[in-house]
Structures are given as C-alpha cells and as structure tokens.
TIMI-2910 file (N, C-alpha, C, CB; in pm, 1 decimal, decimal comma, always signed):
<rs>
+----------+----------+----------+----------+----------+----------+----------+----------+----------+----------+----------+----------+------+
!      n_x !      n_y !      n_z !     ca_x !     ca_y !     ca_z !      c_x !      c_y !      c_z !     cb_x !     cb_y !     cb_z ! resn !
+----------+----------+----------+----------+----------+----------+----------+----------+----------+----------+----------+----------+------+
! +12380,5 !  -9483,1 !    -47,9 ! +12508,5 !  -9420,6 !    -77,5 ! +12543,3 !  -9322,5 !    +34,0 ! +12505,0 !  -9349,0 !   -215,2 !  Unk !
! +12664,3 !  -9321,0 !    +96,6 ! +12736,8 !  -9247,6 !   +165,5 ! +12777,2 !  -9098,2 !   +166,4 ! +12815,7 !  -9302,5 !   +158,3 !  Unk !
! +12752,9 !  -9041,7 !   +232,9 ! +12743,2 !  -8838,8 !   +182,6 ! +12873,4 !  -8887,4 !   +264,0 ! +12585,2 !  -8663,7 !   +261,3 !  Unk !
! +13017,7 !  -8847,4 !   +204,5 ! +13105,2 !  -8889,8 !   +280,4 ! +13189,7 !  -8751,0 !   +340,6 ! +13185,5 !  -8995,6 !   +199,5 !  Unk !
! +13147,5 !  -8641,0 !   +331,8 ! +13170,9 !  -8507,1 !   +344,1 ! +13091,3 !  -8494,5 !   +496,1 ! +13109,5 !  -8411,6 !   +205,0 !  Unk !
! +13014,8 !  -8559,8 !   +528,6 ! +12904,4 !  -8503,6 !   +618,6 ! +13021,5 !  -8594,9 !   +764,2 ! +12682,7 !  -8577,4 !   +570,7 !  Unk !
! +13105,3 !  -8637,0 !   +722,1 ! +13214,1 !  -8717,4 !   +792,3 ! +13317,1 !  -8648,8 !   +828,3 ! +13265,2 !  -8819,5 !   +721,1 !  Unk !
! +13372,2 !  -8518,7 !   +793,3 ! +13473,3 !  -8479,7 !   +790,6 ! +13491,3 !  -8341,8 !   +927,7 ! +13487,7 !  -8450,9 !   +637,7 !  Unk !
! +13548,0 !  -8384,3 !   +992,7 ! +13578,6 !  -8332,3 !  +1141,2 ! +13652,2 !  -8187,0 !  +1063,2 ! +13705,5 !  -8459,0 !  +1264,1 !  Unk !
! +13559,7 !  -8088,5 !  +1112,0 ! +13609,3 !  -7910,0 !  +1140,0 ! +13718,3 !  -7881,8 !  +1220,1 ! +13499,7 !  -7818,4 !  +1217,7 !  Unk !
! +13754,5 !  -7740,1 !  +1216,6 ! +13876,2 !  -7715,5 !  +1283,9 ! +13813,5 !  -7670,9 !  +1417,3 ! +13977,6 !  -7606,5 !  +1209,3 !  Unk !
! +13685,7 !  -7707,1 !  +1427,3 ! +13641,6 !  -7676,1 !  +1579,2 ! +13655,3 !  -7754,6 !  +1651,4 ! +13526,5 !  -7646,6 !  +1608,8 !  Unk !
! +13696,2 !  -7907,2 !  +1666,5 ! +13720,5 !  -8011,1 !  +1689,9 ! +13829,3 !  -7990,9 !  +1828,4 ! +13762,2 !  -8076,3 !  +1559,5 !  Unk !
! +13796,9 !  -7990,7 !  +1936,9 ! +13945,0 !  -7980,4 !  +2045,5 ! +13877,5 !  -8112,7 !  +2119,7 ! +13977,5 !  -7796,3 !  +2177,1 !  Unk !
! +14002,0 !  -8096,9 !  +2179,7 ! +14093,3 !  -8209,7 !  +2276,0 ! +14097,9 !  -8211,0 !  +2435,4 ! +14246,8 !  -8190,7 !  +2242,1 !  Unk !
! +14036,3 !  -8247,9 !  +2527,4 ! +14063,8 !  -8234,3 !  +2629,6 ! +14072,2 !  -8338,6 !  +2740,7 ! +14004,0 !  -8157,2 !  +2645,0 !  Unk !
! +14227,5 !  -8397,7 !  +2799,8 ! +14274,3 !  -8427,5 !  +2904,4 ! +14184,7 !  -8441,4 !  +3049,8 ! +14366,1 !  -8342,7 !  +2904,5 !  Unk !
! +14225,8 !  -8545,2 !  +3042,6 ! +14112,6 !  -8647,9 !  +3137,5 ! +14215,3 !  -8644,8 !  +3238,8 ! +14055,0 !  -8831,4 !  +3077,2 !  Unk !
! +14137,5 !  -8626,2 !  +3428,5 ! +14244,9 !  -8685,3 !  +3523,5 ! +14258,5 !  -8834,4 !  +3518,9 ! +14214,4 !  -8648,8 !  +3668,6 !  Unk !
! +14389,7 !  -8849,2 !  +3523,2 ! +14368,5 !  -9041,2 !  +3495,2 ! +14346,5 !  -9061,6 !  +3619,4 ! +14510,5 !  -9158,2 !  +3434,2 !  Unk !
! +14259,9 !  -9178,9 !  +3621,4 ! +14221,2 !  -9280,3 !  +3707,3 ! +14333,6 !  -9370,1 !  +3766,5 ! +14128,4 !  -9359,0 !  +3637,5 !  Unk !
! +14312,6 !  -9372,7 !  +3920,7 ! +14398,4 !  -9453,0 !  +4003,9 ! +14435,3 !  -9594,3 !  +3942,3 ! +14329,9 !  -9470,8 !  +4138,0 !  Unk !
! +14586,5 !  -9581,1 !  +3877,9 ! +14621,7 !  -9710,0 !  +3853,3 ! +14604,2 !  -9695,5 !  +3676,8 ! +14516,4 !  -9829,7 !  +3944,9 !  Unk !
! +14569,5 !  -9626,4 !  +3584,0 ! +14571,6 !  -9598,9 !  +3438,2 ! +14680,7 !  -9562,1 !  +3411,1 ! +14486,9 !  -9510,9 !  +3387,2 !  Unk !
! +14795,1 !  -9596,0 !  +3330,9 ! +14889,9 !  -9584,6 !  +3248,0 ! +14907,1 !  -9467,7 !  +3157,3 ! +14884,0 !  -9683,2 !  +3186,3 !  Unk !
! +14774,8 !  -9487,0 !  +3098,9 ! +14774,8 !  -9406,8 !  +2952,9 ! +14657,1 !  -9298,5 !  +2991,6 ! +14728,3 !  -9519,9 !  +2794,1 !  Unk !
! +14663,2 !  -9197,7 !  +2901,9 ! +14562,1 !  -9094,2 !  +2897,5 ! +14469,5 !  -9082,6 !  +2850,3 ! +14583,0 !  -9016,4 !  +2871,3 !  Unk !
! +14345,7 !  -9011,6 !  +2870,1 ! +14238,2 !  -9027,5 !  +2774,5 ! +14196,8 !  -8854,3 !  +2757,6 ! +14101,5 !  -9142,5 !  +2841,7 !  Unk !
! +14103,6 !  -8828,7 !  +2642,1 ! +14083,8 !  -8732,9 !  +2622,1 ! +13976,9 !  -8743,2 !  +2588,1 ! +14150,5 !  -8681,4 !  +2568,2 !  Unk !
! +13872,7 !  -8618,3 !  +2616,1 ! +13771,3 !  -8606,0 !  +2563,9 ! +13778,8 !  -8526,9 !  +2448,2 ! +13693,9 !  -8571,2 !  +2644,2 !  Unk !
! +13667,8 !  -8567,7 !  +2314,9 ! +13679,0 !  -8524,7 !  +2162,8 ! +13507,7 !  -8411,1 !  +2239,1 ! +13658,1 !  -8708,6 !  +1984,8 !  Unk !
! +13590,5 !  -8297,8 !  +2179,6 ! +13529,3 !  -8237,3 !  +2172,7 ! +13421,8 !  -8119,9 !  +2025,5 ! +13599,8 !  -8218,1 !  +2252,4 !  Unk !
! +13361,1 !  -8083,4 !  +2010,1 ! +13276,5 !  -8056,0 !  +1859,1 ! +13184,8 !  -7991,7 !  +1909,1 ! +13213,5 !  -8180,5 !  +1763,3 !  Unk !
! +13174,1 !  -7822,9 !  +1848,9 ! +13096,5 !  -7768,2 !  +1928,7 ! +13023,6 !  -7755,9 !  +2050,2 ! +13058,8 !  -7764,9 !  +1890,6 !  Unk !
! +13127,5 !  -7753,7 !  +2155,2 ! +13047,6 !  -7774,5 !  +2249,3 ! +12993,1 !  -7897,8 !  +2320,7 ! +12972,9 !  -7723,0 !  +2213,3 !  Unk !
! +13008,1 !  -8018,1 !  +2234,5 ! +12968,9 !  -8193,1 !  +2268,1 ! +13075,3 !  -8217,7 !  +2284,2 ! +12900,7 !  -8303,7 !  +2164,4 !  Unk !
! +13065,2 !  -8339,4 !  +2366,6 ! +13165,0 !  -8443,8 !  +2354,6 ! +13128,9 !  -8521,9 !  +2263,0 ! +13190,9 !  -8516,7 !  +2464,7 !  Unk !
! +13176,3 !  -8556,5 !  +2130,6 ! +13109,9 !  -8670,9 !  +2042,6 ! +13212,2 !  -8796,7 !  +2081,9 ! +13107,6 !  -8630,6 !  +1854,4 !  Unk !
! +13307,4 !  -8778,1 !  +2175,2 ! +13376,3 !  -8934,5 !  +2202,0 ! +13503,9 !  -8939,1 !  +2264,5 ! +13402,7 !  -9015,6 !  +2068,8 !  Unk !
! +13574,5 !  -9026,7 !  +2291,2 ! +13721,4 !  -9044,7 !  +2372,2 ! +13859,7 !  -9041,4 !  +2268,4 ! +13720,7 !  -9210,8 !  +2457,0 !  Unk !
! +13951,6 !  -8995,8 !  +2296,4 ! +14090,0 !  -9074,4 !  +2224,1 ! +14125,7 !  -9132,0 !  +2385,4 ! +14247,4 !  -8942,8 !  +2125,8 !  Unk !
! +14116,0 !  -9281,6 !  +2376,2 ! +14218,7 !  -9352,5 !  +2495,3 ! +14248,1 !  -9481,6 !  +2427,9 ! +14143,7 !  -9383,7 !  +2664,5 !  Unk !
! +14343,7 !  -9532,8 !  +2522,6 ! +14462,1 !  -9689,0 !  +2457,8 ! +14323,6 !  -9764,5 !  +2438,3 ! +14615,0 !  -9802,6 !  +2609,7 !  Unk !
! +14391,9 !  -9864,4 !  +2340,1 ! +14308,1 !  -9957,7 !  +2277,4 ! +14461,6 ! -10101,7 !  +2315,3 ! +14250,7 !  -9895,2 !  +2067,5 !  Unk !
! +14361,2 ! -10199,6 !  +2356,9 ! +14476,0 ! -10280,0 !  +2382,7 ! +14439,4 ! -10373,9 !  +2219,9 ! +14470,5 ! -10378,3 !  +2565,3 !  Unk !
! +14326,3 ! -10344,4 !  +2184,7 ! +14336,5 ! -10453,1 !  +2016,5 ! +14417,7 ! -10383,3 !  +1914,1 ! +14165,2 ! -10479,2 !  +1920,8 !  Unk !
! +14409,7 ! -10242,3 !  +1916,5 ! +14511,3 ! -10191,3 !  +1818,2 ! +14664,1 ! -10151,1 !  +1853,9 ! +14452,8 ! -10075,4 !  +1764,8 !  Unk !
! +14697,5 ! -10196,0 !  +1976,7 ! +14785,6 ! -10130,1 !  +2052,9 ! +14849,4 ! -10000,4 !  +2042,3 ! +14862,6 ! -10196,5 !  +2059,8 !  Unk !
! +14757,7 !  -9884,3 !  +2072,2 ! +14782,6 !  -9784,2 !  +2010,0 ! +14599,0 !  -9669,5 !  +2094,3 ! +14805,2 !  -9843,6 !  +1805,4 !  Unk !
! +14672,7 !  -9517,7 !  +2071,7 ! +14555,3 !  -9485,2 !  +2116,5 ! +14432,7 !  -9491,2 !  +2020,8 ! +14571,5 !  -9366,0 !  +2166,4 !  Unk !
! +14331,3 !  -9486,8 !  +2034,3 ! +14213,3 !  -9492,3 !  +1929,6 ! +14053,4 !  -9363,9 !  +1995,3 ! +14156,5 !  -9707,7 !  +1928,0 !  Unk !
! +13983,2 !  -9379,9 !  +1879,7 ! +13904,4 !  -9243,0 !  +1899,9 ! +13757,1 !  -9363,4 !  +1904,3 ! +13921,6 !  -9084,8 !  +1736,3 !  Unk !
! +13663,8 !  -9380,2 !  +2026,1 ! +13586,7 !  -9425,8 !  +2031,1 ! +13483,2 !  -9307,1 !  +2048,8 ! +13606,9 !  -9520,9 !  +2105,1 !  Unk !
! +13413,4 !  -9296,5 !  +1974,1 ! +13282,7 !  -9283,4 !  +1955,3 ! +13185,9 !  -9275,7 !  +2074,3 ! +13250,9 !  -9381,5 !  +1878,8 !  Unk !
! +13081,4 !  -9157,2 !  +2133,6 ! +12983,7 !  -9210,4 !  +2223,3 ! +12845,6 !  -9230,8 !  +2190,3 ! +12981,9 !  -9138,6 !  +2323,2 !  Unk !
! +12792,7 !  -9311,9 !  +2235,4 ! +12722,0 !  -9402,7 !  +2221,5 ! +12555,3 !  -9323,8 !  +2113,4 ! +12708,3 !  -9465,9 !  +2392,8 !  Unk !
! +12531,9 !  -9207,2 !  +2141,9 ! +12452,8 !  -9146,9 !  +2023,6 ! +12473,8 !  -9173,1 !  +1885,6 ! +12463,1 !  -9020,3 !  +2026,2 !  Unk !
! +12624,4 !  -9159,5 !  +1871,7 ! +12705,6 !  -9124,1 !  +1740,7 ! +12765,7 !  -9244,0 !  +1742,3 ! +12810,5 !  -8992,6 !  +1734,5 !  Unk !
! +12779,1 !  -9367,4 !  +1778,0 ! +12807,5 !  -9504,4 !  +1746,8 ! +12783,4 !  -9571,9 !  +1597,4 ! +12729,6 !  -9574,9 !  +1840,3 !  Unk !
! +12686,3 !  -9549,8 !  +1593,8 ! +12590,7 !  -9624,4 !  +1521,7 ! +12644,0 !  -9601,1 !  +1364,2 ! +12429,4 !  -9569,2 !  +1555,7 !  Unk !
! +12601,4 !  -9406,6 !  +1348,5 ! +12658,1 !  -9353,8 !  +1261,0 ! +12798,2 !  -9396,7 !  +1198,4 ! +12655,8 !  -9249,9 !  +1302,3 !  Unk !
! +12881,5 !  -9394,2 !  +1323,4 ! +13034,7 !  -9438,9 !  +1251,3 ! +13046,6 !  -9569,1 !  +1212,2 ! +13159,8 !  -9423,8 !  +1344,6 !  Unk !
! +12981,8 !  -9677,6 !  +1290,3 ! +12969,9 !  -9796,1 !  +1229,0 ! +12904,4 !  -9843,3 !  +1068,4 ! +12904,5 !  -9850,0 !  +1323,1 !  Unk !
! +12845,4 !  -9759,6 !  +1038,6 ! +12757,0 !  -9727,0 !   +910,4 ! +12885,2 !  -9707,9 !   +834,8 ! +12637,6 !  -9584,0 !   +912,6 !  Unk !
! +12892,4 !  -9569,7 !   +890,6 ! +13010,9 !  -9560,7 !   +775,9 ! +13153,9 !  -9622,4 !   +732,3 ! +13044,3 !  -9456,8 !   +784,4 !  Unk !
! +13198,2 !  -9692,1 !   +851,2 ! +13289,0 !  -9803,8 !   +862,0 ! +13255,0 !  -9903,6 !   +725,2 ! +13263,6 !  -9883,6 !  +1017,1 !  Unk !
! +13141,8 !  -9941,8 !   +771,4 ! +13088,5 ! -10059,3 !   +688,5 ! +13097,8 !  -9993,9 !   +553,2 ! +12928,9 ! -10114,8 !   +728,5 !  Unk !
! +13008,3 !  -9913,0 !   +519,9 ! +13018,5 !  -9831,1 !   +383,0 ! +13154,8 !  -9849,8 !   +276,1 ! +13016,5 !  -9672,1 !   +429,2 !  Unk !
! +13250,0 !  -9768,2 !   +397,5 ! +13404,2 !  -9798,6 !   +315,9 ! +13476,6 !  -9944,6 !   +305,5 ! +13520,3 !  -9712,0 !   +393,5 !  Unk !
! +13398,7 ! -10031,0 !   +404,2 ! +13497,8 ! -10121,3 !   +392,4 ! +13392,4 ! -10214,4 !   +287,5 ! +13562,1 ! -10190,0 !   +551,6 !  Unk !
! +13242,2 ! -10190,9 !   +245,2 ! +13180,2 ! -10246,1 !   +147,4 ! +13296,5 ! -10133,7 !    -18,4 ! +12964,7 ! -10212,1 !   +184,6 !  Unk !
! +13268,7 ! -10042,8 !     +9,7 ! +13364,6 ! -10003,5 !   -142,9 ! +13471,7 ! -10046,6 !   -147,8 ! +13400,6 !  -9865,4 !   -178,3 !  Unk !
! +13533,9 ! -10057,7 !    -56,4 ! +13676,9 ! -10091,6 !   -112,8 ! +13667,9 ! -10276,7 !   -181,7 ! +13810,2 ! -10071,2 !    +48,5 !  Unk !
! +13612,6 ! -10370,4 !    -94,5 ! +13576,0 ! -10481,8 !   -161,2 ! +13543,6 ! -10497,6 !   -278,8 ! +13502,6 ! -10524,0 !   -117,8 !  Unk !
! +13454,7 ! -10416,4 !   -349,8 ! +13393,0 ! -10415,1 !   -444,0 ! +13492,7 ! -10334,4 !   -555,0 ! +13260,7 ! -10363,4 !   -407,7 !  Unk !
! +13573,4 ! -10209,8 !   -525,7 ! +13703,9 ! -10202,2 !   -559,7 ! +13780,5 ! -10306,3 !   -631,2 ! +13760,5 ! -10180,8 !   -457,8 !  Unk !
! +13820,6 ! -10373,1 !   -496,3 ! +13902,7 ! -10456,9 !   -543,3 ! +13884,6 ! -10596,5 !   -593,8 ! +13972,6 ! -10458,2 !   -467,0 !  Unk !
! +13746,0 ! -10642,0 !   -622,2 ! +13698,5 ! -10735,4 !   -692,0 ! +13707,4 ! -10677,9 !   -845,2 ! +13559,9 ! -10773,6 !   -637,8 !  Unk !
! +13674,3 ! -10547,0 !   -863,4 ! +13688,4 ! -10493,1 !  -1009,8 ! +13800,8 ! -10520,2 !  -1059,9 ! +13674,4 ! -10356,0 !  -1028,4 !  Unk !
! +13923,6 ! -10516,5 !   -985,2 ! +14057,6 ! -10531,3 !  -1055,6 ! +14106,3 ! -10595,8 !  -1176,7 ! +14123,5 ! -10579,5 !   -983,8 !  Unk !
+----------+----------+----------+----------+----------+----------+----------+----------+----------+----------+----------+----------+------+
</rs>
C-alpha cells in the first residue's frame, strides 16, 4: 500500500531556468527540493506539452507510484 502523502511536493520546491542549448526551442528547468535537483520540467514531444521528468535516483520511486494509482483506479472502476 501506497503512503501517498510521502508524495506531496512542499512549498520549498523552486524552479530554475536552464541556458538553452544551441538550436532548443523550448526551455527547461531544473526542479529544485531542498537544495537537490530531484528532476527537469522540459517539452515532451509524446505529451506535447512541458512535463516534469524525474532524475534518475528518484525514477524508480515515481514509477511505483504511477503504477500504484493507475493499479487503484482500475480496480475502482471494475467495482462500478
């Protein structure tokens, strides 16, 4: 079972602006959390849209929990 609180991003959470790279369109930012970088917001060409990737320590974790919600909601909606 999922501690789904242990998920929930603080107001310590900042943002910081990447020099773009020769020939990049779009911007990227580093996610910042005490002091870490725990990951990027840059374009996603599958969602067309910017998206928050994860680095590679803390991957794993979010994929867990991905799965987690998208196992409840199934099971959700099989109850119907």
């Amino acid at each position: 079972m999922f501690n789904y609180k242990e998920f929930i991003l603080s107001e310590s959470v900042s943002f910081k602006k990447l020099p773009k790279k020769k020939g990049n369109k779009t911007d990227v930012y580093n996610v910042i959390k005490d002091d870490i970088i725990i990951g990027q917001v840059r374009w996603s060409s599958r969602v067309m849209g910017y998206a928050f990737q994860p680095t590679k320590d803390c991957d794993k974790q979010v994929k867990e929990f991905v799965k987690g919600l998208m196992s409840k909601r199934r099971k959700n909606k099989k109850g119907k």
